[in-house]
C-alpha positions as CSV (number, residue, x, y, z in Angstrom):
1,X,3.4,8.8,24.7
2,X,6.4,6.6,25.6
3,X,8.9,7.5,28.3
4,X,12.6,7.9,28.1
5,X,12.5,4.6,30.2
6,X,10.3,2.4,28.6
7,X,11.2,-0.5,26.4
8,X,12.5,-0.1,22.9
9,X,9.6,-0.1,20.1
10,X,9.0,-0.9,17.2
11,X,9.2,1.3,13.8
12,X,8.5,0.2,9.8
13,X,10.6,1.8,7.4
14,X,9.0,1.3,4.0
15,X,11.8,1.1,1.2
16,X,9.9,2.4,-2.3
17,X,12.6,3.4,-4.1
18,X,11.8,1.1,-7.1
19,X,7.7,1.6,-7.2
20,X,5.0,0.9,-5.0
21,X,1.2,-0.8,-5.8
22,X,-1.2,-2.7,-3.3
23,X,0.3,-6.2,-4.8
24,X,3.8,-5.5,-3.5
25,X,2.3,-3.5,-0.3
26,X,0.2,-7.2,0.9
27,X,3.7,-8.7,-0.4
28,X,6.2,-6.9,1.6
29,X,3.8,-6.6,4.8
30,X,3.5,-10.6,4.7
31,X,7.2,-11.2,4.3
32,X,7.4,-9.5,7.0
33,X,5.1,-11.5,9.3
34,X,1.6,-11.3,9.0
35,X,-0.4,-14.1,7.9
36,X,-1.6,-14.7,4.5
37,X,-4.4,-16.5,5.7
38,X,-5.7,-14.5,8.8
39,X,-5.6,-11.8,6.3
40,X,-8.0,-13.6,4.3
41,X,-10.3,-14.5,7.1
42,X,-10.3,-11.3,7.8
43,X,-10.9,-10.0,4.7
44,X,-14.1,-12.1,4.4
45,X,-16.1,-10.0,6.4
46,X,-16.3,-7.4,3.9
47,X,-19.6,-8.0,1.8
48,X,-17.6,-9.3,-1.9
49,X,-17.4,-12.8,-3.1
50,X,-15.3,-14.9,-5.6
51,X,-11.6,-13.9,-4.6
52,X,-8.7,-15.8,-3.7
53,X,-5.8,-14.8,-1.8
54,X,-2.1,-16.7,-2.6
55,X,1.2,-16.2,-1.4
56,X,4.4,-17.4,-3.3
57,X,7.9,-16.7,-3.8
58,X,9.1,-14.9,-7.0
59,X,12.1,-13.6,-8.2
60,X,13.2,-10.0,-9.4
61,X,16.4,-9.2,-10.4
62,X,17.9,-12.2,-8.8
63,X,16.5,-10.4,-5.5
64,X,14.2,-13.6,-3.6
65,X,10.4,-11.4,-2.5
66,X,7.0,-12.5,-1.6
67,X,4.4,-12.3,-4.0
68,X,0.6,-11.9,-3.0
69,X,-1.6,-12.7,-5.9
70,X,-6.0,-11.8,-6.0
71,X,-7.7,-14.0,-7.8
72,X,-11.2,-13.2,-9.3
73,X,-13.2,-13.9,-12.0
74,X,-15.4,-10.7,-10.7
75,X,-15.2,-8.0,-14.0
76,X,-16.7,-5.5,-12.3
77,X,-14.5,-2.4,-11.9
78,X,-16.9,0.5,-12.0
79,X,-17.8,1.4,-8.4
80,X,-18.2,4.6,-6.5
81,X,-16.2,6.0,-3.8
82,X,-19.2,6.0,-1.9
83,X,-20.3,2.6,-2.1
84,X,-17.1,1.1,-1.8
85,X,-16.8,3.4,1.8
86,X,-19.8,2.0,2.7
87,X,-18.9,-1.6,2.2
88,X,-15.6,-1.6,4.3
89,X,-17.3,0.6,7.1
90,X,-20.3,-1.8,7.5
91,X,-18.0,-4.6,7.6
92,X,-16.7,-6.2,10.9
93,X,-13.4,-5.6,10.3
94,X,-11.0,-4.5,13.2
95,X,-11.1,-1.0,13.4
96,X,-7.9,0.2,12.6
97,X,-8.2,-1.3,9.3
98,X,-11.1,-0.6,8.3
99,X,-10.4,3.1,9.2
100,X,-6.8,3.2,7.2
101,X,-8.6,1.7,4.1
102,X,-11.4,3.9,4.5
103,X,-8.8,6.7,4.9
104,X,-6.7,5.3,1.5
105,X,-9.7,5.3,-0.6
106,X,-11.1,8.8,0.9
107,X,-7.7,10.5,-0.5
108,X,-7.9,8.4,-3.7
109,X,-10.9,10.0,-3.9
110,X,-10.4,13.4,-3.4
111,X,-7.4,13.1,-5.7
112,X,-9.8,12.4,-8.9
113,X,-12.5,14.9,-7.6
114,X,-9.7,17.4,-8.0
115,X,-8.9,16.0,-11.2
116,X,-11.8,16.2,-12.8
117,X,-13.5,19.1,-10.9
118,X,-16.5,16.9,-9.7
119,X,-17.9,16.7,-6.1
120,X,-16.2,14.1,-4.1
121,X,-19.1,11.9,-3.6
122,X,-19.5,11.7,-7.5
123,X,-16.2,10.2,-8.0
124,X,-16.5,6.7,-9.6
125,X,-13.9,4.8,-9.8
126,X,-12.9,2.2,-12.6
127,X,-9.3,0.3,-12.3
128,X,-9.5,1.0,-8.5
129,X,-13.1,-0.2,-8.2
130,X,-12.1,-3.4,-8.8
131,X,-12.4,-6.4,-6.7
132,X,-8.6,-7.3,-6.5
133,X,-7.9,-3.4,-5.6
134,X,-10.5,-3.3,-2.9
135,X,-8.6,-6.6,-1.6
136,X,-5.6,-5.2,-2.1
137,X,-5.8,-1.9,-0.3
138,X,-8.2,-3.4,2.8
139,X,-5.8,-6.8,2.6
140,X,-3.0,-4.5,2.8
141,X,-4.6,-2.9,6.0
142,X,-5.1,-5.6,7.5
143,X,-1.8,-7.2,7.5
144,X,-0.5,-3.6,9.2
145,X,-2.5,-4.1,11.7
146,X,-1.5,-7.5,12.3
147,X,2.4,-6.2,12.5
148,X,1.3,-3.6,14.8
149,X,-0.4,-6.1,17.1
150,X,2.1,-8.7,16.8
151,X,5.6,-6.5,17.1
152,X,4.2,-3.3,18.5
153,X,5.0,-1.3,15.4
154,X,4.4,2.4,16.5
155,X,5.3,4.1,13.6
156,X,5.3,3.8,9.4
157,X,8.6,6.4,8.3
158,X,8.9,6.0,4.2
159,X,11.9,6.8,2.0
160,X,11.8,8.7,-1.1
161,X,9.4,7.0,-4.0
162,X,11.4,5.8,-7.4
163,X,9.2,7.6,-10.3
164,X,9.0,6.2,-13.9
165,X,8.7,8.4,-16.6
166,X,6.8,7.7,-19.9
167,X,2.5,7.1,-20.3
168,X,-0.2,4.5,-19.2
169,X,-3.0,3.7,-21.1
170,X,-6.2,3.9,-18.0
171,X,-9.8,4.2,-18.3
172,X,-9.4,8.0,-19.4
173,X,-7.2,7.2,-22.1
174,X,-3.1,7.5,-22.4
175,X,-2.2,9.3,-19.2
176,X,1.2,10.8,-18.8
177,X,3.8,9.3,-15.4
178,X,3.3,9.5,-12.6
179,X,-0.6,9.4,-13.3
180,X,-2.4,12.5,-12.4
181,X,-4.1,10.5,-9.5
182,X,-0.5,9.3,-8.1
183,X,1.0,12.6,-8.4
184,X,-1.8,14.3,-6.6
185,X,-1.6,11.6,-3.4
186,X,2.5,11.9,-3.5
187,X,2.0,15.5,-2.5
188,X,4.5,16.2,0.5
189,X,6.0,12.7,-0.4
190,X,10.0,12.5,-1.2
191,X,10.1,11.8,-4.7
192,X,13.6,10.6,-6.6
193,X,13.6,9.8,-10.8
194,X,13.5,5.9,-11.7
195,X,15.2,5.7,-14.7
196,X,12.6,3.5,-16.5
197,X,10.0,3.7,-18.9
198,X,6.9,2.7,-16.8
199,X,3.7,3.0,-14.4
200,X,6.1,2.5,-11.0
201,X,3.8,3.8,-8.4
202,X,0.2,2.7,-9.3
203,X,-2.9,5.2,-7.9
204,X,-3.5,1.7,-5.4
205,X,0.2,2.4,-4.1
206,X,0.1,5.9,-3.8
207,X,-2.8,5.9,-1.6
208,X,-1.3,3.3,0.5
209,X,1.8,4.8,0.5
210,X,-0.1,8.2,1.7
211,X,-2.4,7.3,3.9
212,X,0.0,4.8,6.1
213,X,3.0,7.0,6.3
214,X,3.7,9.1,9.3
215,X,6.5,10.8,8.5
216,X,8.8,10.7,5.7
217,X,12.7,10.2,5.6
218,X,15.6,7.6,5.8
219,X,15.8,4.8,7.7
220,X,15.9,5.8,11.4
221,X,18.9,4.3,13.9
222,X,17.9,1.1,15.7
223,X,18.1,-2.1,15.9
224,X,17.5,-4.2,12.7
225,X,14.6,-6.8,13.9
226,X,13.8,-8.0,10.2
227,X,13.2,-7.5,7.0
228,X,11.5,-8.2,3.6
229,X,10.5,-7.4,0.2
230,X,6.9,-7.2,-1.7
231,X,6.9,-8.2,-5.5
232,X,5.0,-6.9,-8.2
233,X,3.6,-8.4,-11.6
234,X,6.1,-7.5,-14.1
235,X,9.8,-8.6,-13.9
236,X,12.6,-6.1,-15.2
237,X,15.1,-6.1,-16.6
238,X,16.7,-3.3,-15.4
239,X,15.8,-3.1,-11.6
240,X,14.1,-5.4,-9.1
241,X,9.9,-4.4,-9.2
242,X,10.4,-4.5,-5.3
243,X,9.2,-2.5,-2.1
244,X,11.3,-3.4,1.0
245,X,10.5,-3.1,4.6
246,X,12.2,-3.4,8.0
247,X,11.1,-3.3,11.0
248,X,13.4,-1.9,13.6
249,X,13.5,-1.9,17.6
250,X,14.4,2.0,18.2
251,X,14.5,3.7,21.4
252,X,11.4,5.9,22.5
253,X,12.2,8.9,22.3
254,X,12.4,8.7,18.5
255,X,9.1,7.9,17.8
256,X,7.3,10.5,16.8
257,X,3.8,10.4,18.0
């Protein structure tokens, strides 16, 4: 617990107002300093093979953002929670991130147990089994805990989540939005309508979104240390497919711990 005298700290303010998925999350967390390649090295201690992590800069809505692309010829997307829970905890990963992606795949998993009235450890999972969403949610851990190594980040606040509206085709067939699986991990999330036709908030980004927020609200008062955008696959017309961050100096007494 800080004192009233100590040192301003540091606070991430995630921005999803347009959509969220584990792409744009290892996006927006590398704009905003952690290393694309320690992530990787990292990353290599977990017990996969034949994936390739790039960074680049892409373009949405005219708006500049960091896109983080997985590369993999694996086809494999049918793994159990389980097993995937066991892979990341046996790894030598640094703790904290091997705990938050544990954490974002446990709730990913009790949100389709629920969903399908099934015991928790028989939940299998198919898009999210995959290699490039294991990357992405344990990448995506790993670059926070880079940024809360490197500028002291004490605390994630999130703003309200953009929501498209329409249906997805998935593994279960044509799904309504948000997914079932989003909408169960967004519960006790601030929610706002994205008026667009379209998956916004994949399951990937809803657990991430869930398991690494602390507390939910607007931007808190502080100093503006810097800040960054994630990019997703598709491009828009109509808004930027962006999650911003900032990360803000703000005195101790606000943090929340």
């Amino acid at each position: 617990m800080a004192t009233p005298n100590s040192a301003p700290e540091s606070a991430l303010w995630l921005d999803p107002c347009f959509g969220a998925s584990g792409d744009m999350f290892l996006g927006v967390l590398t704009s905003l300093g952690a290393c694309i390649d320690q992530i990787s090295t990292e990353l290599e201690k977990l017990n996969i093979s034949d994936w390739e992590l790039t960074s680049e800069q892409a373009t949405r809505c005219s708006l500049v953002a960091t896109r983080v692309r997985v590369s993999t010829s694996d086809t494999s997307h049918h793994r159990s929670w389980s097993s995937i829970d066991s892979l990341i905890e046996q790894s030598k990963i640094d703790s904290f991130a091997s705990n938050g992606a544990r954490r974002s795949f446990r709730l990913l998993a009790e949100a389709e147990a629920a969903i399908h009235d099934v015991d928790v450890d028989d939940v299998h999972f198919h898009e999210v089994g995959a290699v490039d969403a294991i990357v992405d949610i344990v990448g995506s851990w790993v670059a926070l805990a880079s940024l809360v190594a490197k500028q002291q980040v004490k605390e994630v606040i999130t703003g309200p989540v953009g929501l498209g509206h329409g249906t997805v085709v998935a593994a279960h067939g044509t799904l309504p939005l948000p997914a079932p699986a989003t909408a169960s991990l967004l519960h006790g999330a601030l929610v706002q309508p994205l008026d667009a036709a379209g998956e916004s908030v994949t399951p990937t980004g809803a657990a991430l979104l869930a398991s690494m927020t602390d507390r939910w609200g607007p931007i808190p008062s502080g100093v503006l240390l810097r800040n960054g955008r994630g990019a997703g696959g598709r491009d828009p017309k109509h808004y930027p497919n962006v999650i911003s961050g900032y990360l803000l100096a703000i005195e101790p007494r606000e943090i929340r711990h």
